[in-house]
Structures are given as structure tokens and as C-alpha cells.
N, C-alpha and C positions, 0 to 999 in steps of 0.2 A: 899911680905908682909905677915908674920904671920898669920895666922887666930886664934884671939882669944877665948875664951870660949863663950863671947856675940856676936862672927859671930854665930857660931856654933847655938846655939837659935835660932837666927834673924831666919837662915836656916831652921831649924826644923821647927818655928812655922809657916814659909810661906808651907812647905810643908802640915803641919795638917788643917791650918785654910784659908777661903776666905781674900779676900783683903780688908779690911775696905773701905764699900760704901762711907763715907764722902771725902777719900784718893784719890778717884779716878776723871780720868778727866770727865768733865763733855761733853758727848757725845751726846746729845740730837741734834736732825738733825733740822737743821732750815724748815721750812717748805718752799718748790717752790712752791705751789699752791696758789696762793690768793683766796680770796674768789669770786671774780668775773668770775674766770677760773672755780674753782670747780661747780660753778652754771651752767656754759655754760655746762660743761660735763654732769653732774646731766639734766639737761634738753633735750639733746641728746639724755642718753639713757632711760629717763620718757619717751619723745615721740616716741622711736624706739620701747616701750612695749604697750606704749597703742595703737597704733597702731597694731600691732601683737595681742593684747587683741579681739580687734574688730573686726577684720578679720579671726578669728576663732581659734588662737594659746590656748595650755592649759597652765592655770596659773604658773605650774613651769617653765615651758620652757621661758616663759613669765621673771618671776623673773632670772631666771639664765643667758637670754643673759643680764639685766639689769645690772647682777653682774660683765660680762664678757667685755661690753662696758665701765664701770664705772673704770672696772681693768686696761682696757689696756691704759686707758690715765694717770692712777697713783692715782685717788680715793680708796684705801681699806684699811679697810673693809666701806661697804657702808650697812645698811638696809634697805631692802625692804618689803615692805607690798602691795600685789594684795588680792584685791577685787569683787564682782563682778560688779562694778561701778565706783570703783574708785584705784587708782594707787599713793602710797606714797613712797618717799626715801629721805634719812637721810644719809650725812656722816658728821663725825668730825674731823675738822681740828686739826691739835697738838696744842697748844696755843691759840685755839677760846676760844670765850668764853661762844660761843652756836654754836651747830649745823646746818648745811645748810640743810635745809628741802622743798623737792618739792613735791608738791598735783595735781594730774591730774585725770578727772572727764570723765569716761568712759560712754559714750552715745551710747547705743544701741551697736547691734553685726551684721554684714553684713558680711559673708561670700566671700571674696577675695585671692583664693589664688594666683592668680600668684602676687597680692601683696607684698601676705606672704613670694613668693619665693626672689622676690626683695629686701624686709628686710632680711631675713638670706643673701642673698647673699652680703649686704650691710656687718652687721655685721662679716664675712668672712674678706673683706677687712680691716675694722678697724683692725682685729686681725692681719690681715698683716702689719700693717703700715701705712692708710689710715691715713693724718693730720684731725686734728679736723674740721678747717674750710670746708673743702670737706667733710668730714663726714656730716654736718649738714646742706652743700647746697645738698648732695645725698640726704639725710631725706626730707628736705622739701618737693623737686623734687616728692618722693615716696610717700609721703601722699598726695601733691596733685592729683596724676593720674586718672584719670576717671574709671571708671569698664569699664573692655576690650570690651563688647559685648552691644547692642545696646538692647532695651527694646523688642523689636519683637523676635529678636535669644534669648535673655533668656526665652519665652514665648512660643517657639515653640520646645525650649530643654527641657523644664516642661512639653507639652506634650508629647514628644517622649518619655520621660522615662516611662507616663503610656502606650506608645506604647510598651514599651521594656517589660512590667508587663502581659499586655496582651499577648505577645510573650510567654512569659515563661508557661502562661494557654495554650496555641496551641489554638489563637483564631483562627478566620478565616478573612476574608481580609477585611469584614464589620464590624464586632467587632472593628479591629482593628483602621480604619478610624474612628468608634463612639468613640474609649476609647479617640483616639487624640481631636476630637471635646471636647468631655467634658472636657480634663482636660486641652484644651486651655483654652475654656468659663470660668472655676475656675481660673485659673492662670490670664488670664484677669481682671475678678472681682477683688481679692485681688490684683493686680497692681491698679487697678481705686481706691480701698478702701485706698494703699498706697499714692500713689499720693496727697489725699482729708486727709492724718496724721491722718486717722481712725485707732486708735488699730490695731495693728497684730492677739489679740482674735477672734476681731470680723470680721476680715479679713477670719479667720477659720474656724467661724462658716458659713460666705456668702460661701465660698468654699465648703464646705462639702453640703450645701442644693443646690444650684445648681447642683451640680457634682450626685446628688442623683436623683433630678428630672429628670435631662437627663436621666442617666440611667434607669430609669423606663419607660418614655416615651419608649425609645429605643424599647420591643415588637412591638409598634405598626408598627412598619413597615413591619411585617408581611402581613398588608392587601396591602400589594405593590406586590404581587407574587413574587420576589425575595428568590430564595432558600436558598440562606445566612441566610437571614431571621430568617428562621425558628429555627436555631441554635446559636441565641443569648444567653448570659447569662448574665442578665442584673449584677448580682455578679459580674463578671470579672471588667466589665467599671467600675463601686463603688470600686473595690478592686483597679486597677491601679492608683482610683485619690487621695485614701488613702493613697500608698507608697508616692505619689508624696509630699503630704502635710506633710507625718511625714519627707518629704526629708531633711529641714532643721533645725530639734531638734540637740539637743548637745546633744545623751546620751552618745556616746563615752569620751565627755568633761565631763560632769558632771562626769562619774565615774572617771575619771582618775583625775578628780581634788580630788573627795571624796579623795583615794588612796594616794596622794600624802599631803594629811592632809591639803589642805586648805579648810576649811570646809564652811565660807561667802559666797566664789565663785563657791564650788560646790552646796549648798544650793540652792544659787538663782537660776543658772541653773538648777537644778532638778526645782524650783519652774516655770518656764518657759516653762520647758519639759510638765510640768504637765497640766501646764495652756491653752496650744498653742496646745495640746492633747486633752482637754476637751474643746475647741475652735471645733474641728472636729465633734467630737464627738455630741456635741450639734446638730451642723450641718444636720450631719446625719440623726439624732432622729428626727429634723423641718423637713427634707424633705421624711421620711419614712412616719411619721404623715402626712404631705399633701396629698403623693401619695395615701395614705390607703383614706385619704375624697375625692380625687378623684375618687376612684375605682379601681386605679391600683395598688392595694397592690401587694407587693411581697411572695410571699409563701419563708419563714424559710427554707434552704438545710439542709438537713439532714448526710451528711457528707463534709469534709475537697472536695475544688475543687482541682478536680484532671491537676496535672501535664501536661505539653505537651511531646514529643518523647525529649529524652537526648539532642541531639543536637541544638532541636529548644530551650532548655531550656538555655544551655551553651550561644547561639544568643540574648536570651533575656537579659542575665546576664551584656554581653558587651553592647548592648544597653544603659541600663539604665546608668552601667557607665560611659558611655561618656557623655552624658546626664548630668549626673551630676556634672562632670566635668565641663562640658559646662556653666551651672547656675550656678555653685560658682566662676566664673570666671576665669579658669584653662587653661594654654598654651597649644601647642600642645604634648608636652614634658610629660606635667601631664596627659595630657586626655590621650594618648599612655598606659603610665605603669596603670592606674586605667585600664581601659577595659584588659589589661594581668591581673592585680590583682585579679579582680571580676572571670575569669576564674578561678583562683585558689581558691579563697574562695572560689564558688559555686562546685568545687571539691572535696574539704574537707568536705563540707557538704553532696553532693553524699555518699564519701564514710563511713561518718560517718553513715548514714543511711542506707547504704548497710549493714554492720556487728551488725547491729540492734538498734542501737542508736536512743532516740523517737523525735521527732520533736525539740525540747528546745535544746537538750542537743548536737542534730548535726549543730544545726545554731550556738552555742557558738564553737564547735572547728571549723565549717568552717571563726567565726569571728577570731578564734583566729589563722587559718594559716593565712589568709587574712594579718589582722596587722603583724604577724611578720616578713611577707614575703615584708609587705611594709616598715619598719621601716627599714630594711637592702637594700634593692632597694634603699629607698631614701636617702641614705647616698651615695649612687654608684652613683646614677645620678644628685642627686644636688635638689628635687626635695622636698618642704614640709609635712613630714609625714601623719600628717592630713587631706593632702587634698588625696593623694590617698587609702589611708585608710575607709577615708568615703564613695568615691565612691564604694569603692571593697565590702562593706558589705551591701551594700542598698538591694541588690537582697535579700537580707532574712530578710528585713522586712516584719511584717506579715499582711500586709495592706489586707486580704482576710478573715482569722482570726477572727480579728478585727467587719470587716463589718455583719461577718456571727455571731456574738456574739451581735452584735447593732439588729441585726435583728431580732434572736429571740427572743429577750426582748420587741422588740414593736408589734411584730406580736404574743406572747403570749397569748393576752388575758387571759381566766381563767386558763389556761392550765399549771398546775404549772412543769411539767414535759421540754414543751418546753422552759418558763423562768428559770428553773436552767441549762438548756444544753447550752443556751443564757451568761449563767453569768460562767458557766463553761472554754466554747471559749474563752470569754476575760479574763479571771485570765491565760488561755493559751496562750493568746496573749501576756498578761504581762508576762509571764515567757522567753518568746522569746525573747523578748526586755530585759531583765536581763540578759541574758543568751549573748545577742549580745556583752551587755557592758561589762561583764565580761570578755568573751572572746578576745574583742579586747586589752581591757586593759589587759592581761595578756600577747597578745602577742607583745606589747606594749613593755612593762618591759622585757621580758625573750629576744628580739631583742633588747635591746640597750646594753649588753655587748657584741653583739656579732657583733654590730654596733661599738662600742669602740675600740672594738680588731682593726676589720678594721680600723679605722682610725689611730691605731700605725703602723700600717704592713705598712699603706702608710707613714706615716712621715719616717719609715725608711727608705726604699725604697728610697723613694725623699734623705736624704741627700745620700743614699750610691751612687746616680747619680750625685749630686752633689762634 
């Protein structure tokens, strides 16, 4: 057949021009989700974040498995909005004629990780394949579990770790036994104060004036003749039951949520950090005040307490983070790589100090090998970032700092020289704790591409075996 001059057009203009949208079939996908399915999903993975919320996860991480659970059964795109109280998401069906919207209302933060590990490793599976119905009998299962360890083992891991603080001063073996006494008797209190739905504040401040009085009593057992005795430092016990109490802030979270631009849920945590801070701190000041109308005031040190031999310090480092491990709920898996980790942070701090780095500035790169050495660790072993991350940095908190900066502001009197050296310590103490955050969070970010990579090198790997 011919091709006439009006093919020859037809031709041309289909090459110049689109195809008339009215012309075309109509392709629009009927939608397989009802809205009774989408809700079940949407609810699944509401509960898999708020859960992870409250257990210590930080808010993106939080949002992205939500996006990643909600993907895999066929919801996208879904919106999510975390808070720090509360957990919303939204998706839209083709042809609704409103959006399915769920609201979950976040109650308090209890650190749980081998939880946390059980949810990631939950979400692992769905990404495999895991049916819905199993997914959200595993969920339930998950969120109800009890906390792994028994209220006595969390109480005598809270003291160890001011055992492990006190290690790192090179107490001596009665120090040591007093640092554990006191900062059971504080961890004691604040469980009784929990128990009874008393504030956490005010849990803070019972901790810190007990933890303060012990410690000052403490001299007196000098009239006992005991040689030990004589070489107490009633600082150290105050300093180890400081770490203990700053043990469970978020500042790692709060920055990393600042960071990540959720600003509600870093807000409030900072507002937390702040609160649950000057919770101690009160503390303190009550029981330095009592001790001084007793008589047993403390005399202001006039410099930073000094260190114990390298090795005893490296002993105290593991310590504390198993210890810690231990009170946020941690397997034996976790506890294992945080006490390797806290070696390596409390190394990098070493040698950041060695090559002359000042106080501040070597506790942020020791936080920041710590995190990045855990964030690539825990992609290898399966293993929640956060929680050995937290452990691995605790040995440089500056719970000694702190104490020696509270103290010379109450032992001041007129003496304007000792309360500026007083308020000096603690803006030094806050720059330590800046400097933690920062540092972790960066090593945070600069390990998760290198966490990524890892994980293509494996998926290759896997299929080229396959």
C-alpha cells in the first residue's frame, strides 16, 4: 500500500509531538490494599518505632525502619512524624478519599537494648520475607518481654560501674568497697523513689545527697586504724556516683537527633538532659550544705584528680562498660564488644593527650573513634549501635570535674577567686560533655558509609555464592 502525503505527517508529527493524554489508555492501577490491610501495616510498623523510640533508638533511625517496614508490605510513600512523645504516620491510598492516619503516644524512655536488638532483628526478617501475620505476633511477643535482669543485678551493675570510676583514680581496695557502698545506697534510693512514681528529678536530687553524705562521712574511718584509711579521697566516691547518675542521659541522642534536623525530639531531650543534670546537681549542693552544718566540710582540690597507672585505667574503662551494658539491659554479645570498644575509645583519648591535645578536645576524638569503631562493629555482629556506643564513651564522662566545680562554689564563701575556679571546672565540665556529643555524632555519620559499603560487599558476596 502507498504511503500517501497524510501518512507521511501522521509520521512526522508522532515523531515531533507527545501522544495526546485524552488518546491514551487509561492505566491507572486499581489499588490491592484495602484500607483495613493498610491500617494493620501502618500499625505494625507505628508499634515497631515506638518501641525502638523508648528503648533508646534515635529519631531517624526510628523513622526510617517505619518507612522500611511500611515499604516492604507495599505502603509507599508513607509520612512520618517522631516526636519526642509522640509517633504519627499517614499514607494515601489511590482513590481514598482521606488518608489513613495513625497516632502513637510515647510514654517515658527506659533504656532496653537487647530489646532494641530483637526489634532490628525483627525488622531484618520482614525485609526478607517475614508474612505480616508473623510479623505482628513477633512484635507483640517483643514488646511484651520483661527487662532481661532482675532489679538487685541492675543495682549492683550501677555500682560497679562507680567501682570501675574509682579504678580508673587507682583507689585502693577500701575506696573501692566505699565507692560500691554508696553508689548501691543512691541506685537503691532512686529505685525506691521509682517504684513509689516519684519524678526521675527528684530521684536525682535523693541520689546525689545521699551519694554526698556517704562520701564525706567516709574520713571518718580513719579513727578505725586502718591504713587504707588514711588515703581516702572522699572526691573519688562523689566523682564515681556522678558518672553513674549522668549514666543514663541521652546526650549522644539529643545531638544526633539536633543533626539529623528533628528539632521537637532533640529539644525535649536536651530539655531532659538539662533537667535530670540539675536533678544531681541540686543534690550535691543539699548534701555538701549538710555536711559543712555538720562539720564535715570538705576542703575545694585545688587541681584535676590525678589518674591511676595506664593499665589500671584501661581495667577501669572495661569495667564501667560492662556495667553498663549490664543496666540498660544488654546480651552477652553487647556487653562483649562495648568493654573491646571503651578500650578503644579510652585509647584515642590516651593518645589524643599524649600529642598534646587539652582535656575537651581528647575526650571528643576518643568519643569520636569509640562511635565509629562501633557503628562498623555493629553492622558486623548484628549488634544495636547505640547501645555499644554508649557504653564505650561513658569512661569520659567528667563526673570528677563536675563534683570539683560544685564544690568550690559551696565551699567559697567570700573568697571570690575560689568561686570563679568553681564556675570555671563546670563550664569545663560542660565543654567535655559537648565535645562527647559532638564527637560521637560525628563518628556516627562518617561510619555509616562505611557501614553501607559493607553491607553491598556482603549482598554481593551472598548472591555470587549463590
Amino acid at each position: 500500500m502507498p504511503l500517501t502525503p497524510g501518512h507521511w505527517l501522521s509520521s512526522l508529527r508522532r515523531l515531533v509531538h507527545t501522544d495526546d493524554a485524552a488518546s491514551s489508555p487509561d492505566t491507572t492501577l486499581l489499588p490491592v490494599i484495602d484500607e483495613a490491610l493498610a491500617t494493620r501495616i501502618l500499625d505494625l510498623a507505628i508499634r515497631i518505632g515506638e518501641t525502638m523510640l523508648v528503648v533508646g533508638a534515635p529519631a531517624n533511625e526510628v523513622t526510617l525502619t517505619i518507612v522500611r517496614v511500611c515499604g516492604v508490605y507495599g505502603l509507599d510513600p508513607v509520612h512520618v512524624d517522631v516526636t519526642y512523645n509522640s509517633i504519627t504516620i499517614a499514607h494515601s491510598r489511590p482513590g481514598a478519599s482521606h488518608p489513613t492516619t495513625l497516632l502513637r503516644v510515647v510514654r517515658g524512655s527506659v533504656p532496653d537494648h537487647a530489646k532494641l536488638q530483637r526489634l532490628q532483628a525483627l525488622v531484618t526478617e520482614i525485609a526478607d520475607g517475614l508474612g505480616l501475620d508473623d510479623a505482628i505476633t513477633r512484635c507483640r511477643a517483643i514488646r511484651r518481654l520483661p527487662f532481661r535482669y532482675r532489679p538487685a543485678i541492675v543495682v549492683v551493675s550501677q555500682a560497679s560501674l562507680a567501682v570501675g570510676v574509682a579504678i580508673m583514680f587507682g583507689a585502693n581496695w577500701l575506696a573501692l568497697v566505699l565507692s560500691f557502698l554508696a553508689a548501691a545506697l543512691a541506685a537503691t534510693t532512686q529505685h525506691v523513689m521509682a517504684r513509689a512514681r516519684v519524678p526521675y528529678f527528684f530521684a536525682q536530687i535523693a541520689g546525689g545527697f545521699v551519694l554526698t553524705v556517704f562520701a564525706a562521712l567516709s574520713p571518718l574511718l580513719r579513727y578505725t586504724g586502718l591504713d587504707a584509711a588514711a588515703a581516702i579521697r572522699p572526691s573519688v566516691i562523689v566523682a564515681s556516683g556522678i558518672v553513674l547518675m549522668l549514666a543514663g542521659l541521652t546526650v549522644v541522642g539529643a545531638a544526633q537527633d539536633a543533626i539529623d534536623g528533628f528539632a521537637l525530639t532533640a529539644t525535649g531531650r536536651i530539655l531532659e538532659l538539662t533537667t535530670q543534670t540539675l536533678g544531681v546537681v541540686l543534690g550535691i549542693l543539699a548534701g555538701l550544705e549538710t555536711v559543712r552544718v555538720m562539720g564535715l566540710g570538705m576542703s575545694p582540690p585545688t587541681n584535676a584528680l590525678p589518674l591511676g597507672p595506664v593499665a589500671v585505667q584501661f581495667v577501669g574503662a572495661a569495667v564501667i562498660a560492662i556495667a553498663v551494658a549490664v543496666f540498660n539491659g544488654a546480651g552477652a554479645r553487647i556487653v562483649m564488644v562495648s568493654a573491646a570498644l571503651s578500650l578503644v575509645a579510652w585509647a584515642g583519648y590516651l593518645a589524643a593527650t599524649g600529642v598534646g591535645f587539652e582535656v575537651a578536645a581528647a575526650s571528643g576524638v576518643g568519643a569520636f573513634v569509640g562511635s565509629f569503631a562501633g557503628i562498623v562493629v555493629a553492622y558486623r555482629l548484628h549488634v544495636p549501635s547505640v547501645a555499644i556506643t554508649t557504653a564505650a564513651i561513658l569512661p569520659l564522662v567528667p563526673g570528677a570535674a563536675v563534683f570539683r566545680g560544685l564544690l568550690g562554689i559551696v565551699e567559697s564563701g567570700e573568697d571570690p577567686a575560689v568561686l570563679m575556679t568553681g564556675v570555671t571546672t563546670l563550664a569545663g565540665a560542660a565543654t567535655i560533655g559537648i565535645a562527647l556529643a559532638v564527637g560521637a555524632s560525628l563518628g556516627i555519620y562518617l561510619g555509616q558509609p562505611v557501614r553501607a559499603t559493607l553491607s553491598s560487599v556482603t549482598r554481593v558476596r551472598a548472591r555470587a555464592r549463590g
